[in-house]
C-alpha positions in Angstrom: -5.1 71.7 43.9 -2.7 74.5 42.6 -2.9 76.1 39.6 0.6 74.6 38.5 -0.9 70.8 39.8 -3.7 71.7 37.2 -1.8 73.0 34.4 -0.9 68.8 33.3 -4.7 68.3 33.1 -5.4 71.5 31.6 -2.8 71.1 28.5 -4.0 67.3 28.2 -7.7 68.4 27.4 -6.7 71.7 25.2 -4.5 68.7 23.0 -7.2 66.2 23.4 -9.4 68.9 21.7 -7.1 70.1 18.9 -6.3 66.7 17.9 -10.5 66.7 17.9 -10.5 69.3 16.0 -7.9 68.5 13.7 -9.1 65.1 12.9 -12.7 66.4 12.3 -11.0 68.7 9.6 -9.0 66.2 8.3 -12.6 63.9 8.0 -14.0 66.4 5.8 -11.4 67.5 3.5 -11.1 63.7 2.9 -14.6 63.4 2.1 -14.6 66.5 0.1 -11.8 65.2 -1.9 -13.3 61.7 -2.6 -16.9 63.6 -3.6 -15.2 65.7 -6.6 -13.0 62.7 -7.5 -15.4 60.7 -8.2 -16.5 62.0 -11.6 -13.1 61.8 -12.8 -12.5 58.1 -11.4 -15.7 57.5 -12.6 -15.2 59.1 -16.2 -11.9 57.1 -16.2 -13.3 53.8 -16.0 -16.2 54.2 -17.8 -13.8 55.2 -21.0 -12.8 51.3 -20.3 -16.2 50.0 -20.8 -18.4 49.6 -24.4 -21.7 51.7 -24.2 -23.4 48.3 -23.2 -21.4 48.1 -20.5 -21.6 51.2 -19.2 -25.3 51.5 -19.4 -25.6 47.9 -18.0 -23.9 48.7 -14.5 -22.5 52.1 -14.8 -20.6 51.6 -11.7 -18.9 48.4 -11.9 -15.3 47.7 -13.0 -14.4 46.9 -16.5 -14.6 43.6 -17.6 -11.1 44.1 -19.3 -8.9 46.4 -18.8 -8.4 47.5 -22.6 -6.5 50.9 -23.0 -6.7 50.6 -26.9 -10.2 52.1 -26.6 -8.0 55.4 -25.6 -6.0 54.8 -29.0 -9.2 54.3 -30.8 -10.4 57.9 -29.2 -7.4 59.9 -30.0 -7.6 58.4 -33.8 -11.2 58.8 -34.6 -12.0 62.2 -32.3 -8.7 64.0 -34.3 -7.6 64.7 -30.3 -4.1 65.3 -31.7 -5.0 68.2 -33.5 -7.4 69.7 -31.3 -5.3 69.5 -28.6 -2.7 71.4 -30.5 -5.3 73.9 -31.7 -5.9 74.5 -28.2 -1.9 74.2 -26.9 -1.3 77.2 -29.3 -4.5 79.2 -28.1 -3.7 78.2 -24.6 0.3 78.9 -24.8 -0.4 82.0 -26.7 -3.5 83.6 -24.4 -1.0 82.4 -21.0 2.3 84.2 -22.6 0.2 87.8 -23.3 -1.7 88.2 -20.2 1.5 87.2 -18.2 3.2 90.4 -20.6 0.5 92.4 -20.0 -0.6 92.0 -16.3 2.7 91.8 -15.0 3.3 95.3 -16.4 0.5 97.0 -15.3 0.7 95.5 -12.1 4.0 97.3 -11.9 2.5 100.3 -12.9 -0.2 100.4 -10.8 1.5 99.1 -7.3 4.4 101.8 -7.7 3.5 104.6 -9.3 1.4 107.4 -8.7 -0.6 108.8 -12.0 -3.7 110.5 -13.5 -6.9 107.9 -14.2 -5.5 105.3 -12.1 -8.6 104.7 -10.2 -10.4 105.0 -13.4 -8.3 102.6 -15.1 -8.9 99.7 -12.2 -12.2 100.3 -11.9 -12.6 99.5 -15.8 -10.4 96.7 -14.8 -12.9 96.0 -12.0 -16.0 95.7 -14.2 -14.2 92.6 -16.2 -14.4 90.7 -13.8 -17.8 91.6 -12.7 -19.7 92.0 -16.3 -21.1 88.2 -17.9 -19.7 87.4 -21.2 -22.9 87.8 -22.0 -23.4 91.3 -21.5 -20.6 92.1 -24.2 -20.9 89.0 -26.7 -23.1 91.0 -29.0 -20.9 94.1 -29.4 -17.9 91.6 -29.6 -19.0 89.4 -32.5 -19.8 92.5 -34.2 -16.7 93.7 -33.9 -15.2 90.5 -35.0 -17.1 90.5 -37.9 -15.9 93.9 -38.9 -12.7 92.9 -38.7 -12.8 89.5 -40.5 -11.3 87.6 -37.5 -14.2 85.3 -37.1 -13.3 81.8 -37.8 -9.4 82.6 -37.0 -7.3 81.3 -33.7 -7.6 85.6 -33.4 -11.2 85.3 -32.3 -10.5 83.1 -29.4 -7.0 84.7 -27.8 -8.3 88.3 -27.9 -11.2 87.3 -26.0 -9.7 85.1 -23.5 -7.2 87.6 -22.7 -9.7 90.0 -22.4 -11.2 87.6 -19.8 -8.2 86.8 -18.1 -6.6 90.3 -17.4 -8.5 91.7 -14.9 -7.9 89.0 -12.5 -4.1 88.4 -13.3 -3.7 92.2 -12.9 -5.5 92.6 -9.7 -4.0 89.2 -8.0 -0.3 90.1 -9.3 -1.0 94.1 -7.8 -1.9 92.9 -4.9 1.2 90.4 -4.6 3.6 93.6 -5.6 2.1 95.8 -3.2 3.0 93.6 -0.6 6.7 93.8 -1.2 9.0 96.1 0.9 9.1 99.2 -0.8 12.9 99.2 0.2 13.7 97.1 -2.2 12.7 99.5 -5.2 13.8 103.0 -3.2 17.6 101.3 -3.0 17.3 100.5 -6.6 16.4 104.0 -8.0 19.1 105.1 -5.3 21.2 103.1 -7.5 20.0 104.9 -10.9 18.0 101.9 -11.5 15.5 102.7 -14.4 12.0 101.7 -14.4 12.2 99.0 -16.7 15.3 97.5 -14.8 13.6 97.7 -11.7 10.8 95.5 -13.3 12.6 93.1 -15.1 15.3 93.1 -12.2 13.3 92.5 -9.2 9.8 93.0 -9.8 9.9 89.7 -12.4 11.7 87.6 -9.9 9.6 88.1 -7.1 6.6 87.1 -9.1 6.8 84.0 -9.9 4.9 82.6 -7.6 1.9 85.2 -8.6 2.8 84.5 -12.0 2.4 80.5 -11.4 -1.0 81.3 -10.7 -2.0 83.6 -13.3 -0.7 81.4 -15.5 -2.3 77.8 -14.4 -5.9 79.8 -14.2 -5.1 81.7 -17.6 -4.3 78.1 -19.0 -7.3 76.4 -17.2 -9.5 78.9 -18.6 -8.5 79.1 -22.2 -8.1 74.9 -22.5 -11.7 74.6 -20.8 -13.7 77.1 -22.9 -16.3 75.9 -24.5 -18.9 79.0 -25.6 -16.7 80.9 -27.9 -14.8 78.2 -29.6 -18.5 76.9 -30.4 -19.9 80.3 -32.0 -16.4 81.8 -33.6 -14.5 79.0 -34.8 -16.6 76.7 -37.6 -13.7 75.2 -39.4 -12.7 71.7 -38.3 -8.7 72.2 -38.5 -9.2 74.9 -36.1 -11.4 73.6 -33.5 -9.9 73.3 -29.7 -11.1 70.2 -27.6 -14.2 71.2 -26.1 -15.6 71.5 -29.6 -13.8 69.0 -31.2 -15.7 66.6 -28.6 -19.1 67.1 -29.6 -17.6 64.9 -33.1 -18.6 61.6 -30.6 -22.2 62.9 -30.4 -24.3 62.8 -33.5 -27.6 63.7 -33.7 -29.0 60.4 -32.6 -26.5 58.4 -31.6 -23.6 59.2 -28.8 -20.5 56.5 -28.2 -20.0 56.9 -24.4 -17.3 54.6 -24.4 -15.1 56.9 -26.6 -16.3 60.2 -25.2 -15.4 59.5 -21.5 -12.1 58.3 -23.1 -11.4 61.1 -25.2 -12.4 63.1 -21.5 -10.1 61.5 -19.4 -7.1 62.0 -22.4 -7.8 65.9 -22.4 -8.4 66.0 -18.6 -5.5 64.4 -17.7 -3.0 66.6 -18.7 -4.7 69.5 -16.6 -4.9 67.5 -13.5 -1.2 67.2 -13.6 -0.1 70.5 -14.3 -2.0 71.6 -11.2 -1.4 69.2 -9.4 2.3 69.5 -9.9 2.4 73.5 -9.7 0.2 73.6 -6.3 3.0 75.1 -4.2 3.5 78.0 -6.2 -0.3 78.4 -6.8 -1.3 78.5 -2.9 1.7 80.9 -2.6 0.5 83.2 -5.2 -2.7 83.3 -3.9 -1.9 84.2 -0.2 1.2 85.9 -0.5 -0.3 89.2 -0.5 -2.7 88.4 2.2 0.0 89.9 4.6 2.6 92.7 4.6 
């Protein structure tokens, strides 16, 4: 047989295997994907169900399909103003470290200056260092400055918490564009400022998308500091404001799960529906 005679068979078994291959992938991402969905499917029906119910057959359907439980959850939990407690930390936290990192990202992907290795590597060390290994020094600090108990002494934190990674991934993102495109602009007499707001700001959105749906994630989700800083109830975010459907003795599954799946909802969406630009974020930089 000749090698062109073979090259039919030959292509046959490399497609045979890729579509193998493929289909073995596409197996386990499936199975992956139905293993974390669970909990949320699960959390979802079970905030259908009475505590009876649920601790009857926990994985059975709802006898009836009754969404004023949800009602009854937003009503008695106070979700309404939780959730805008923790809209306006969330919106605020999102809009500064998008201010912030963009800028330095700027800085540090075209310019040249004294302390910029010092100044990432203190960058470096927030996202290595524990919350714990600061908490201390930071409520003391708070303290001083009578912001405990404020919407202050959650945004300062969690943008302290969310800069060093929005500044590093939107860097990278800005170091992968051409450096053409800001040499014909200062050709131009482009000033620096113009040059960010111009064509640095455009080209980041996709960066910015994701800095801003991880900023958001983190901020809605956090659960430690909104426990220890914020006492007063008209203040609480949601992760706090849950722990009203546990008492000391007593918990009411049925309304926690539905007070769960009204809070994660909205989340699940948002990413969900801004996936595109997040993948793009992420790898954009991966290649010049």
């Amino acid at each position: 047989m000749t090698k062109t005679q073979g090259a039919p068979k030959n292509y046959a078994a490399l497609k045979w295997k890729t579509n193998v291959a493929r289909g073995l992938v596409t197996a386990s991402l499936t199975v992956m994907a139905l293993v974390y969905a669970f909990p949320l499917v699960w959390m979802a029906v079970s905030g259908l169900k009475t505590n009876q119910q649920i601790f009857r057959d926990p994985f059975a359907l709802p006898e009836t399909w009754d969404f004023s439980i949800w009602l009854e959850a937003w009503q008695v939990g106070n979700i309404g103003q939780y959730a805008l407690n923790s809209a306006i930390t969330t919106s605020a936290t999102v809009v500064v470290i998008l201010l912030c990192a963009s800028g330095a990202a700027f800085a540090f992907s075209r310019f040249d200056f004294k302390g910029k290795a010092i100044l990432m590597g203190v960058l470096s060390l927030g996202l290595l260092l524990p919350l714990q290994s600061y908490f201390i020094a930071q409520s003391a600090m708070f303290n001083a400055l009578y912001i405990t108990n404020t919407r202050f002494a959650l945004i300062i934190p969690y943008i302290a918490m969310g800069l060093p990674l929005a500044t590093y991934l939107l860097t990278v993102y800005l170091r992968a564009l051409p450096d053409e495109l800001f040499e014909a602009a200062r050709m131009e007499g482009a000033s620096d400022f113009t040059m960010y707001r111009l064509i640095a700001m455009p080209l980041l959105k996709p960066g910015i998308a994701t800095v801003a749906i991880f900023s958001a994630l983190n901020a809605w989700n956090e659960f430690l500091l909104a426990l220890l800083y914020v006492q007063d109830d008209a203040l609480k975010t949601i992760p706090t404001g849950l722990l009203a459907f546990s008492s000391r003795y007593v918990t009411d599954y049925g309304l926690l799960f539905a007070a769960l799946t009204i809070v994660t909802v909205p989340m699940i969406v948002i990413y969900v529906a801004f996936n595109k630009q997040i993948v793009e974020g992420i790898t954009a930089g991966s290649v010049k």
